[in-house]
C-alpha positions as CSV (number, residue, x, y, z in Angstrom):
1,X,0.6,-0.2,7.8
2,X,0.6,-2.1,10.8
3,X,-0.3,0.9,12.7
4,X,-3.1,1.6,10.6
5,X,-4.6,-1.7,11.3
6,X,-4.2,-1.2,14.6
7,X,-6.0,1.8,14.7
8,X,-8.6,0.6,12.2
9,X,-9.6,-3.0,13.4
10,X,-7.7,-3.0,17.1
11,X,-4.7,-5.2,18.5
12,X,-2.8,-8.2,17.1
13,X,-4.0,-11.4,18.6
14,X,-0.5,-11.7,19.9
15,X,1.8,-8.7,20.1
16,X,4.5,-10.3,17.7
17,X,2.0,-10.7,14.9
18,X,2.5,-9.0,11.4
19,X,-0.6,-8.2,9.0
20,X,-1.2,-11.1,6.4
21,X,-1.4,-9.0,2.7
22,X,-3.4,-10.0,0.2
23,X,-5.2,-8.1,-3.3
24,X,-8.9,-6.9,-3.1
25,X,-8.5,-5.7,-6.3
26,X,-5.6,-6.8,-8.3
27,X,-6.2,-4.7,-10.9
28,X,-8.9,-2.7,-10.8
29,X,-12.9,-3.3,-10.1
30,X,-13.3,-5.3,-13.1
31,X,-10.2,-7.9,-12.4
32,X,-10.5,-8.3,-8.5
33,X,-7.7,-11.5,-8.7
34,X,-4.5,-12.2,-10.3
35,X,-5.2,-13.9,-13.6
36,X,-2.6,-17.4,-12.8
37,X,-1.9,-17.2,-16.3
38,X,0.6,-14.3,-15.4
39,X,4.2,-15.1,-15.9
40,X,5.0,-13.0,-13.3
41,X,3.3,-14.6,-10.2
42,X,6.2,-17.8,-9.7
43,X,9.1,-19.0,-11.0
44,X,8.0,-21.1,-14.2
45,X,7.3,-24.6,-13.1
46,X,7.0,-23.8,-9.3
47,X,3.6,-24.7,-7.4
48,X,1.6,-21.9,-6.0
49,X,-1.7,-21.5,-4.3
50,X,-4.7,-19.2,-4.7
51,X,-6.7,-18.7,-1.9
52,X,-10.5,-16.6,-2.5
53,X,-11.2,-14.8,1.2
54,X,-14.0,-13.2,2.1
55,X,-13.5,-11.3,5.0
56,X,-15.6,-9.1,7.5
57,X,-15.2,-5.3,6.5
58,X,-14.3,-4.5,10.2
59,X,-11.2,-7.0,10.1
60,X,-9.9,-5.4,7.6
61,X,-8.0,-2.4,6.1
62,X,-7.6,-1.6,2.5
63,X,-5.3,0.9,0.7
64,X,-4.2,1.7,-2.9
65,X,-1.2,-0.5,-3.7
66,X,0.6,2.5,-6.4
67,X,0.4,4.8,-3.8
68,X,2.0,2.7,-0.7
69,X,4.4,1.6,-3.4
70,X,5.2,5.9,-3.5
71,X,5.0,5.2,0.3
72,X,8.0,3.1,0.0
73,X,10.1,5.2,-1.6
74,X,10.1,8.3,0.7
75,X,7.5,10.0,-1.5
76,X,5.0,13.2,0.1
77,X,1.3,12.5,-1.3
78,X,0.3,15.7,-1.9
79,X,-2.0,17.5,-3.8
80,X,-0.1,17.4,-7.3
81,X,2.5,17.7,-9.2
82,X,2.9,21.4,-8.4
83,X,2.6,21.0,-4.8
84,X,4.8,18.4,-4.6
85,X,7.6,20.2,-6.4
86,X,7.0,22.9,-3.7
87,X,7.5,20.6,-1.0
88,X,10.7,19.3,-2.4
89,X,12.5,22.9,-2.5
90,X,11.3,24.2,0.4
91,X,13.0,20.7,2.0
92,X,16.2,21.9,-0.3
93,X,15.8,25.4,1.2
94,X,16.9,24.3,4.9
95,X,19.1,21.4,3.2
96,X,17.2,18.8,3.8
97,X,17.2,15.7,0.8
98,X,14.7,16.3,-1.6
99,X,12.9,14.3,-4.4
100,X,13.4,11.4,-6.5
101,X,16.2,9.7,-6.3
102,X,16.2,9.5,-2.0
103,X,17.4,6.7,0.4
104,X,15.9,5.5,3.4
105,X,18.0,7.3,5.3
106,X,17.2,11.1,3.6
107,X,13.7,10.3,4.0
108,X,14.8,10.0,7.8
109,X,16.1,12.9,8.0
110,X,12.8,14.6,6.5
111,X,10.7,12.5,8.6
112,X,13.0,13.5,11.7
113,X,12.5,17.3,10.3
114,X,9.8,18.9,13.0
115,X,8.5,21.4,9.8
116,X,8.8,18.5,7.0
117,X,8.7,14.9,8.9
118,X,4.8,15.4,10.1
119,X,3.6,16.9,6.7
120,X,5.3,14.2,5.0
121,X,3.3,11.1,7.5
122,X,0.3,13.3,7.3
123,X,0.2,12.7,3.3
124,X,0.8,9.2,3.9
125,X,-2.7,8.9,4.5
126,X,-3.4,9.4,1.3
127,X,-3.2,5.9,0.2
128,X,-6.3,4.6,2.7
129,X,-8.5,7.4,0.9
130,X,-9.9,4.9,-1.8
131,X,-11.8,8.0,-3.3
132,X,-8.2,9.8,-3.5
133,X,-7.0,9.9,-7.4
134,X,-4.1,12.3,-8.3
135,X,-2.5,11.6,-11.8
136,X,0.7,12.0,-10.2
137,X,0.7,8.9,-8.0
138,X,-2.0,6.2,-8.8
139,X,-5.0,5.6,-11.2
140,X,-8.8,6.7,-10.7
141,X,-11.1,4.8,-8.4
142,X,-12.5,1.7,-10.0
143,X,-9.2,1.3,-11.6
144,X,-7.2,1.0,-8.5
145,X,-5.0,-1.7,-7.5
146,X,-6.4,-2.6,-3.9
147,X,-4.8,-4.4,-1.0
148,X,-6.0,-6.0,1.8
149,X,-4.0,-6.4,5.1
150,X,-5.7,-8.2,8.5
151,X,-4.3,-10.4,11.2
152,X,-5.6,-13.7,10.4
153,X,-7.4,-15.8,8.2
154,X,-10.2,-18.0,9.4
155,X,-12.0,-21.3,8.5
156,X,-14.8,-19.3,7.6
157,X,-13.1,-17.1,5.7
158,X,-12.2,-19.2,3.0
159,X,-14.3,-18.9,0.1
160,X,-11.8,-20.9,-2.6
161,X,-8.7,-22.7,-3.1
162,X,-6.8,-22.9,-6.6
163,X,-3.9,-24.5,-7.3
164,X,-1.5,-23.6,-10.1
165,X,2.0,-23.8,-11.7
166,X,3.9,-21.0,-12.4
167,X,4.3,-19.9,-16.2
């Protein structure tokens, strides 16, 4: 992701910097925030804030939070089920890990694989395609969980502040 940025919006201010990740749409078009009513935002009784950005498009990079989620575990976007299936044995064929069920560490060895590791980061950027929809790993535009990464927020920025106690 960090990568991404960079290539996206340009350098860090400060080489050690880490995007700051926030929803652009929590869940979907039509609910663009987390409702604070949700129990599962805080520990019940914990203090929490709620802070309404509005950002310059060229700051920022979105992508579709169910897909990096597939991301995360070691999963190939591709073009459906079918094609990812194929994927999978073909990685099986020359004994690589395969499928559901990896570690880290088998998806480093497909990543490290010269025939498998560059197919596998080129379908990675799948999840920056806001357009992309496949039923196998995330829901249709306009029902998209979106999120937002950037390197820092500004005075001007901020559009709203809520405060709020966990439920």
């Amino acid at each position: 992701m960090r990568e991404k940025l960079i290539e996206r919006v340009g350098a860090p201010p400060q080489e050690s910097d880490w995007p700051i990740w926030a929803w652009y749409h929590y869940d979907g078009a039509k609910k663009p925030s987390p409702d604070l009513r949700c129990s599962a935002l805080l520990v019940p009784g914990e203090r929490g804030v709620r802070i309404e950005l509005e950002i310059p498009e060229e700051r920022v990079l979105l992508s579709d939070f169910d897909a990096w989620c597939a991301v995360l575990i070691g999963a190939a976007m591709l073009e459906g089920e079918a094609e990812v299936e194929r994927f999978w044995k073909e990685c099986a064929e020359v004994g690589l890990p395969n499928g559901w069920g990896m570690t880290w560490e088998d998806t480093d060895k497909v990543l490290a694989h010269p025939d498998f590791g560059e197919r596998m980061r080129r379908s990675w950027n799948q999840i920056f395609d806001l357009d992309w929809h496949n039923d196998y790993w995330n829901d249709p535009p306009g029902m998209k969980a979106i999120q937002a990464v950037f390197w820092e927020i500004r005075r001007e920025d901020v559009r709203k502040v809520d405060f709020f106690t966990g439920r």
